[in-house]
N, C-alpha and C positions, 0 to 999 in steps of 0.2 A: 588338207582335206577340207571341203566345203561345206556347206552347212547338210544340204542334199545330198551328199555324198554320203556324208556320216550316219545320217536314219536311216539312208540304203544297207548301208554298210549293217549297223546295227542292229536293224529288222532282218533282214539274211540271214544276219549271225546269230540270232536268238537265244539258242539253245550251244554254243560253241563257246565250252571256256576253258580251250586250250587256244596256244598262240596269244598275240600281242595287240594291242590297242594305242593308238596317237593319243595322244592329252587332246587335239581337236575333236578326234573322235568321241572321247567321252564326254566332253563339256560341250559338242553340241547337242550332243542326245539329251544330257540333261537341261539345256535349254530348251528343247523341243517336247521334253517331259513337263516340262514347268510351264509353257506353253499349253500345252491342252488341260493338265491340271486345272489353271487357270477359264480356259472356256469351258471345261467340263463342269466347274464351281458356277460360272455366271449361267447356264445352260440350267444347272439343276436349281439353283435360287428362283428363277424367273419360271422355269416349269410347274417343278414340284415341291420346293421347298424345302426338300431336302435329299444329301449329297447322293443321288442313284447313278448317275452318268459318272459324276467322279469316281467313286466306287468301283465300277465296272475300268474305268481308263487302267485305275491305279494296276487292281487283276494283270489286267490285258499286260503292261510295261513291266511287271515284274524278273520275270523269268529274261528278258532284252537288258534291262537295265542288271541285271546280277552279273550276266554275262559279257558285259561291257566292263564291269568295276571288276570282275577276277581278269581278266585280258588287258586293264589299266595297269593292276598291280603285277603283270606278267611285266610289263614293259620298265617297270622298274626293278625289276630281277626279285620281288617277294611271290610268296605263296600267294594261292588265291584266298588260301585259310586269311589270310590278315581283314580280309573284310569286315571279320568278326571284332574287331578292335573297335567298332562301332558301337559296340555294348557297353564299356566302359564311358560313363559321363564323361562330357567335356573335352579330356586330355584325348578319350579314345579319336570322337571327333574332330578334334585339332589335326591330330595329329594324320589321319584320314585325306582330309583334303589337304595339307600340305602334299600328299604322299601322290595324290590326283594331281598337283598342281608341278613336281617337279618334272625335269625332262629325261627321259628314259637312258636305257644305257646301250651306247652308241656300241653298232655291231650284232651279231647272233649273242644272245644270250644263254639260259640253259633252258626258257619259255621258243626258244625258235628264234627267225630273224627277224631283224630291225623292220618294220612296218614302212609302208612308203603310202 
C-alpha cells in the first residue's frame, strides 16, 4: 500500500475498528501525522506563537489514528484493548511499537481476513 493509498484508506476508515490494518498502512499515517504536526508547529510559531493550528490537527487525527492502531493490533491477532499498554512507562511503549513493527498473521484471523 502507498503512501496515498494509506491516508485514503485511513481517513475513510476513521471511526472502524473492526477488521485488519498493513504495517504500511499504519506507519504511513503516522508519517503523514507527523508530517502535518510538524507544519501545524511551524504554521502556529510564525502566526501566533502559540500551538492553535497544532492543537486543532492533533483533535482532528485522533479518533483516525485510534482506529488505525486497534485494526494494527487486529492484524496481529491481539485485542484492540492492548493499545492501553501505552500507559505503562517505557516497557509499555517498547513494547507497542515492536508489536506495530511486526508482520501480521498470514491468513483470516479471528479479527477478519488477511488485508491486501
Amino acid at each position: 500500500m502507498g503512501f496515498q493509498a494509506a491516508i485514503a484508506a485511513c481517513l475513510s476508515k476513521y471511526v472502524i475498528f473492526h477488521g485488519r490494518a498493513l504495517r504500511s498502512e499504519y506507519w504511513y499515517f503516522a508519517l503523514f501525522m507527523f508530517i502535518v504536526d510538524i507544519v501545524a508547529y511551524a504554521l502556529d510559531m510564525g502566526l501566533f506563537g502559540r500551538p492553535i493550528l497544532n492543537s486543532l490537527a492533533s483533535l482532528a487525527f485522533i479518533l483516525p489514528s485510534l482506529a488505525v492502531s486497534v485494526r494494527r493490533l487486529h492484524d496481529t491477532d491481539r485485542s484492540g484493548w492492548w493499545i492501553f499498554i501505552n500507559l505503562i512507562p517505557l516497557i509499555g511503549v517498547i513494547l507497542y511499537i515492536v508489536w506495530m513493527c511486526t508482520k501480521g498473521t498470514a491468513g483470516a484471523n479471528r479479527f477478519g481476513e488477511e488485508p491486501t
